[in-house]
N, C-alpha and C positions, 0 to 999 in steps of 0.2 A: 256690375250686376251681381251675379254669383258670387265671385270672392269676395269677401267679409274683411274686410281691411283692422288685421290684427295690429295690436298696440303692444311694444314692451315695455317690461319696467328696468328692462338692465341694459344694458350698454355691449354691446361682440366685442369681442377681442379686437385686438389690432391686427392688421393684416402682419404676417409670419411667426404670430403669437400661439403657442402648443395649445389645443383645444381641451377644456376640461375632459375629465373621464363620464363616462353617459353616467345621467342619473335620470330616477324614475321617473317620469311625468309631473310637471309641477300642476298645481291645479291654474284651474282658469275662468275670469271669471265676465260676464255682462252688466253695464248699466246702463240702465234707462231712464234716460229725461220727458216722462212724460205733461199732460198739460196740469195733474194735482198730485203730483208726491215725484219725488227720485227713489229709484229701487237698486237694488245691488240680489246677483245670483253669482256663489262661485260654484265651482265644483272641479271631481278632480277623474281620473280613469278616461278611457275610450270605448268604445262602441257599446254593449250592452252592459259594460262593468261600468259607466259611467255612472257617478252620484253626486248630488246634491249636498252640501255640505254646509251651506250657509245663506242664509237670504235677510236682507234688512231690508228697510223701507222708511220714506222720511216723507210728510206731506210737506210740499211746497204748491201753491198754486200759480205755476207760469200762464195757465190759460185763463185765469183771472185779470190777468193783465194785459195778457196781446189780445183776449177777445173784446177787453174793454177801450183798449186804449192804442191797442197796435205795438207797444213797446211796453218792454220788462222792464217794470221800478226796480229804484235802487235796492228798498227794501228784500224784494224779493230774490233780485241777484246774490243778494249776502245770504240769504236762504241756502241759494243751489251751492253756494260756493261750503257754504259749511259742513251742509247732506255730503256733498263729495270727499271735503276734507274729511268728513268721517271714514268713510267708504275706504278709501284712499287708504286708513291707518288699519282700517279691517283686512284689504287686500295685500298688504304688506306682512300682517299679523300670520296672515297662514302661505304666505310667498307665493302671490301670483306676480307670475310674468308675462303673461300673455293676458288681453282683454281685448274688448270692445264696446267703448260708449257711445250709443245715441239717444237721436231726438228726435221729436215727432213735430206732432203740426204747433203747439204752442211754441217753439222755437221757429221753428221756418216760418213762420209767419210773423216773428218778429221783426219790426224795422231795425232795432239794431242787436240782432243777434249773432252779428261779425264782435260786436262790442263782446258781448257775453262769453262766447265761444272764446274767446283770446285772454278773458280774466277766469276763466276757469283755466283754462293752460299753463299760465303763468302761474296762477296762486295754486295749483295742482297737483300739476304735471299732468295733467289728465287730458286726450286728448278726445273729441266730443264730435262726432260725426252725426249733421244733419239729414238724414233719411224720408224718402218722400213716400207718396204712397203704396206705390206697386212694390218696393223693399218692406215696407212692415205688414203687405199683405201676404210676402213670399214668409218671412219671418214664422209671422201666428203660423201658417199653412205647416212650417215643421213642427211647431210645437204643438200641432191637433194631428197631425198623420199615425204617429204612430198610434194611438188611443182609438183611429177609427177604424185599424185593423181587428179589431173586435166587432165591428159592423160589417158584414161582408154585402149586404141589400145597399150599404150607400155607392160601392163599387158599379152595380149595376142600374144604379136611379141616377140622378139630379138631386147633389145636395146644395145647400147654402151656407157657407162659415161669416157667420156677423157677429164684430164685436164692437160695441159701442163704447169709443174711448171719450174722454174728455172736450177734444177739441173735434173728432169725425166719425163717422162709423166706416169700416173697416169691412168690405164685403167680398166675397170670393165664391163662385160656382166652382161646383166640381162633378166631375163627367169623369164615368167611369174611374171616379176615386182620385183624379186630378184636376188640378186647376183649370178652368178653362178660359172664364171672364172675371175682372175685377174692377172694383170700384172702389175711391175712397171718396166720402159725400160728408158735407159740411153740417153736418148735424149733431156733435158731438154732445153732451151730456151740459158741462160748462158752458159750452159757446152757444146754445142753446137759453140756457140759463140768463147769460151774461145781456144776451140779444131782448131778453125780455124784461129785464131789471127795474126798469123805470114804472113798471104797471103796479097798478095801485092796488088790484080790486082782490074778490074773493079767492079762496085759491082754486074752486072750481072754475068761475072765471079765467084765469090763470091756466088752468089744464088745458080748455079750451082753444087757449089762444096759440099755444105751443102746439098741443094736437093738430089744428088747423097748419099750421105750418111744415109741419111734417110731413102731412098728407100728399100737400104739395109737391113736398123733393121725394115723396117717393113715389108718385106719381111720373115724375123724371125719374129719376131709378130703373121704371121697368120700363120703358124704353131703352136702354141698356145692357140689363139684364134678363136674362128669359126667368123668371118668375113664375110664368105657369107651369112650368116644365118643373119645379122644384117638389121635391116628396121628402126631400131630410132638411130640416133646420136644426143646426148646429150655433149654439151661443156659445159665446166668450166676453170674459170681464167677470167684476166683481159682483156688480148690479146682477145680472143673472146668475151669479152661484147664490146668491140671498133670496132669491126666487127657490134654488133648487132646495135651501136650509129650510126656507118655509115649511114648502111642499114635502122633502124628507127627512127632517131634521139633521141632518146633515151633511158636509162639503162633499160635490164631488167628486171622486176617487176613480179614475180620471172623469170619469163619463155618471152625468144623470139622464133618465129618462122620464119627461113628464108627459103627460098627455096635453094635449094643446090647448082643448078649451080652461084647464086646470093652469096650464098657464097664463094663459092671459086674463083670468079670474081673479088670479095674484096679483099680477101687474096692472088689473084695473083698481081695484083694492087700495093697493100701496100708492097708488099715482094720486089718488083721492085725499090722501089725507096732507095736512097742513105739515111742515117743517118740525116743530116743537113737537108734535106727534110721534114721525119718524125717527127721531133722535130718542124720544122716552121709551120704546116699542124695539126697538131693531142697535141700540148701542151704536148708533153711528160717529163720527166727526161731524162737525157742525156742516164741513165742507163737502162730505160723504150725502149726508141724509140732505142738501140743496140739489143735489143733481141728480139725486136717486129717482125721484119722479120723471125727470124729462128723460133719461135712459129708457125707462121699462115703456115708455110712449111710442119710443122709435122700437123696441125690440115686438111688442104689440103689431104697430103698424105694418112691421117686417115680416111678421108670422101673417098676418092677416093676407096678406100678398101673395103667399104662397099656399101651396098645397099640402106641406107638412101637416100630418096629424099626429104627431109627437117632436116635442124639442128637445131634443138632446144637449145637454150644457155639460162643458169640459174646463176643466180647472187649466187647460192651457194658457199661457198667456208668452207677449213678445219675448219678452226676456228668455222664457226658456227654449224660445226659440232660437235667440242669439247664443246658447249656450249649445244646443243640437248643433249650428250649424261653424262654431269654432274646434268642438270636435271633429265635427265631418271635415274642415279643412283640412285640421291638423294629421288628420289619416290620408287626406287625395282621394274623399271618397265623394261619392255623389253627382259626381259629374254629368254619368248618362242620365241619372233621374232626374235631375235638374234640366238640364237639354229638353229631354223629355216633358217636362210641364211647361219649360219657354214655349214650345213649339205648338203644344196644345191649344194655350192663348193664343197663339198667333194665328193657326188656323180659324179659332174662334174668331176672331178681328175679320179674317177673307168670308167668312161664311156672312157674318154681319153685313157686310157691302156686296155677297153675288160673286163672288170671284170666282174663276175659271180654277177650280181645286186639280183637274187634271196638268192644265198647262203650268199652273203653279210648281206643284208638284213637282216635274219633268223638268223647270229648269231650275231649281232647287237641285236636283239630282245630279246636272251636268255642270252647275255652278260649282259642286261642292266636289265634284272628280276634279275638274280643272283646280282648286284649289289645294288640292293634295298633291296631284302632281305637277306643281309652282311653288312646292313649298321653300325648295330652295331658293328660288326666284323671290318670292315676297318675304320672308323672316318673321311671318306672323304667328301667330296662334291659339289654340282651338278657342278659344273665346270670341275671339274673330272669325272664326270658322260660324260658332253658331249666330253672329251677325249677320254673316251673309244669307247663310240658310233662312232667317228671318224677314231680311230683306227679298230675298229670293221667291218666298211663299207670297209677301207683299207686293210686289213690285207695278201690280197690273190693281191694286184696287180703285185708285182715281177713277178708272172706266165707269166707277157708280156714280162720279158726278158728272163726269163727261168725257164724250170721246178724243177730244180735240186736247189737247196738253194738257193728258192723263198723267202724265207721270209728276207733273206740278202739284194736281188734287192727290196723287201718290203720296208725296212727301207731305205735305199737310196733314191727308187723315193718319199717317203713322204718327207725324210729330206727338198730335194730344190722342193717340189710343191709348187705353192700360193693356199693356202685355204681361203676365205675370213674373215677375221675377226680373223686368227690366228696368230700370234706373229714367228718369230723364234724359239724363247724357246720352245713356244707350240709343233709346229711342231716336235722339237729334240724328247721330251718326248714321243709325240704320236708314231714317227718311232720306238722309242723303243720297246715300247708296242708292235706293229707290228712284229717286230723283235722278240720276246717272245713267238710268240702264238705255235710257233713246236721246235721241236729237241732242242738243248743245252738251259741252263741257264747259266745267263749272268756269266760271267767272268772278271778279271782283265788285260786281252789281248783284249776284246772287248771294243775299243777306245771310239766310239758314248757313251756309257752306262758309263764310267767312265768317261768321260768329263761332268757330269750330276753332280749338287750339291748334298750333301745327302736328302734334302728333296725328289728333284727329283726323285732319285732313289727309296726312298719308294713308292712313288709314282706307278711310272713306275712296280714295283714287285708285288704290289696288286692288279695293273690292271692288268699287263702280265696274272698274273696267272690266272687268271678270264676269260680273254678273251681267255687262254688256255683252263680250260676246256669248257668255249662255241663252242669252236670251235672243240672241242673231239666228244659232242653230235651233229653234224652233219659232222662224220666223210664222209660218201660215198657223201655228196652234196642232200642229198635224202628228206632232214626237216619233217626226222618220229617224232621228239619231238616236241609235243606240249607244252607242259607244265614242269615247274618246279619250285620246292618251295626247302627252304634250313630248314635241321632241326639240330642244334646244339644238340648231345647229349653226353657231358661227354668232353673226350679229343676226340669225332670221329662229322667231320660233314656229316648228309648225306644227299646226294641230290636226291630225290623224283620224280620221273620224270614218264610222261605221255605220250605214246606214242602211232602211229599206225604201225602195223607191231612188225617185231621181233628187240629187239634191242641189240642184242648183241655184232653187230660190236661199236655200241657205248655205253654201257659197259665196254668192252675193251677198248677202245679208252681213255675212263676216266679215268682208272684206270692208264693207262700205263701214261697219262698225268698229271695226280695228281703230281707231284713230287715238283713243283714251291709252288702250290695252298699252299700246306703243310709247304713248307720253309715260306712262308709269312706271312701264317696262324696261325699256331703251330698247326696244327690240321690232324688228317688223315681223307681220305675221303671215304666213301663207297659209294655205288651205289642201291637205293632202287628202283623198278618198279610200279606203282601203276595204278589204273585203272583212270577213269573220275570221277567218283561217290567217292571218294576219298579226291577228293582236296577240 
């Protein structure tokens, strides 16, 4: 999730090999394979010294062809291969070593984009990481934060960050100025486009048809997201800075502010007119001025959704996202703020299903003391750490579908939640964990759990069990345990616990749930009571 899986371009030393003498920073750079052009961002410096130094862009249309056909023609693979091979000579030109490339939904949606992914490697060296939703909504999310610390009312509202790419639109709430729910919806500009192709008629006809369709998913949309609750609409993309050029005659910088009915007066405007119009009016690409109308439809229908009386548009976009957040690696910074918007969503996700926020809560807090002191016991870390806490927040939502083996509807509604900032991977793992906290251990019949690589799986068994017994010591819902320390003695651990009231049912509760803790541990577990004055 978090970490950004950096690429180099040099080779380390060999092990016993004298380490060069430190030299400055080399720059570093992002590329992104989106669904109509490849782009390239380097830059060079860290934290507020950080700059821009070079951006190119090359249109290719991958979402021309997986929205049409499901797989990228040949044609167009020699496109990406060459955009890169450019890139490639540019990145070289000013001596990056460090990067990160990815891809969005016109990739991942390819049937064979293992094929494409491996002939750009090879003809390269570039190595092309496919990224799903919840990662390119964390992404934008850094490369609009900082710009909206000029807004200090979005901190205290409900905003909305949408940006409508190519192949989907890209949606993110924000609560008190963090993420809280997100969504990526198959509506993108292109695939839009592509889905309507065959129609013959007028191009009002035409608007219509797509309008209509839209309506639809956004319709489903706010089921999902609280929409009423929204008072800032924030855009991103290109399609909306050509709204802001309209309206102000010029880009951006970072932030425009339009009034709403002024924008959608635009966007109804431009949505109206024929192709050959948009291209003679606005200097588009041919490829630019086809998708320009079904963008500003969805951006329309999204505003109209909401409460916003002003749109705010921001020249952010992914890429300088991925460039914020190789920085923030490269220092070991961000951590808690990141944690911090995981956790957001994820309460987001228990408030959606009813969940019990205090019990949540409470064994979250005792999952994640037991986890600290285990740390020698398990060899995990904090990345794991915030899986559990996640897990931990979740673990009781199944109760919204049913009472009776909740922790099965657990693991399913985490599987397909969007968390922000968490990957698919993450999510499988974490439902598991979830999945763990009562009755059976995992099995060779239990699909999700075996479809897990074997790290995963350790993974998942030394958090299960942990966030098993947390979830033992507040068996009735009641948080009589205050406190608890782990004390290793011998082949037995035992857990030391401080409580108000009588704690028997949790006591039992432990004992009878021990059974995971043990398989993962090698360890049996007893149950010690101690006072305050004690710890």
């Amino acid at each position: 999730m978090a970490a950004p899986r950096k690429r180099t371009l040099t080779r380390k030393p060999k092990d016993g090999a004298l380490a060069p003498p430190a030299e400055p920073p080399k720059p570093f750079a992002a590329l992104d394979l989106g669904a109509s052009s490849v782009r390239l961002v380097i830059a060079e410096g860290e934290g507020d010294a950080m700059r821009i130094v070079e951006e190119a862009s090359r249109a290719v249309l991958l979402g021309k062809d997986t929205f049409t056909s499901g797989r990228i023609g040949q044609a167009t693979v020699e496109g990406v291969l060459q955009a890169i091979e450019g890139f490639r000579t540019i990145m070289d030109t000013f001596g990056v070593v460090r990067y990160r490339a990815v891809a969005t939904s016109a990739l991942r949606e390819a049937t064979n984009r293992d094929t494409v992914l491996d002939r750009i490697r090879v003809r390269t060296g570039i190595d092309v990481e496919v990224i799903d939703g919840s990662e390119e909504n964390r992404l934008t999310y850094l490369a609009v934060r900082e710009s909206l610390k000029s807004l200090p009312e979005i901190g205290a509202e409900t905003g909305l960050v949408a940006e409508v790419g190519g192949g989907s639109a890209d949606l993110s709430t924000l609560h008190q100025g963090e993420p809280a729910h997100s969504g990526t919806y198959a509506i993108g500009s292109i695939r839009l486009r592509q889905s309507f192709a065959a129609f013959q008629g007028t191009p009002g006809h035409f608007q219509k048809l797509i309008l209509r369709h839209i309506k639809n998913v956004v319709v489903d949309i706010r089921r999902e997201l609280p929409f009423d609750d929204v008072k800032h609409f924030i855009a991103l993309g290109a399609d909306a800075r050509l709204v802001a050029r309209v309206l102000t005659g010029s880009e951006p910088e970072p932030l425009a502010a339009i009034p709403r009915e002024a924008f959608l007066k635009v966007c109804g405007e431009i949505a109206s007119l024929d192709v050959d119009t948009i291209l003679s009016t606005y200097a588009l690409s041919m490829a630019d001025a086809e998708t320009l109308a079904p963008a500003l439809l969805v951006y329309s229908e999204l505003v109209r959704a909401t409460k916003a009386a002003t749109i705010t548009i921001s020249n952010a976009t992914l890429r300088h996202g991925l460039i914020f957040d190789l920085a923030r690696s490269e220092g070991g910074l961000g951590l808690e703020v990141f944690s911090r918007q995981v956790l957001s969503s994820a309460c987001a996700v228990g408030e959606k299903y009813h969940y019990d926020a205090k019990h949540a809560r409470h064994i979250a807090n005792l999952a994640l003391r037991l986890f600290d002191e285990l740390k020698l016991e398990h060899g995990l870390d904090l990345r794991d750490r915030l899986l559990l806490e996640v897990a931990a927040i979740l673990h009781d939502i199944g109760l919204f579908v049913n009472i009776r083996a909740h922790h099965k509807h657990s693991q399913y509604l985490i599987s397909v939640a969007e968390i922000f900032g968490m990957s698919r991977e993450d999510l499988l793992v974490v439902s598991n964990i979830a999945r763990y906290h009562r009755r059976g251990l995992p099995q060779r019949s239990h699909i999700p759990y075996m479809a897990l690589d074997r790290d995963a799986k350790i993974v998942v068994n030394k958090l299960a069990s942990i966030l098993r017994v947390a979830n033992a010591l507040d068996a009735d819902h009641q948080q009589k345990v205050k406190n608890i320390r782990v004390r290793p003695e011998g082949g037995l651990i035992a857990f030391e616990v401080e409580g108000a009231g009588d704690l028997t049912m949790e006591r039992l509760a432990l004992l009878a749930r021990s059974d995971f803790f043990q398989d993962a541990f090698g360890r049996r577990v007893i149950f010690r009571e101690i006072t305050k004055g004690e710890f």
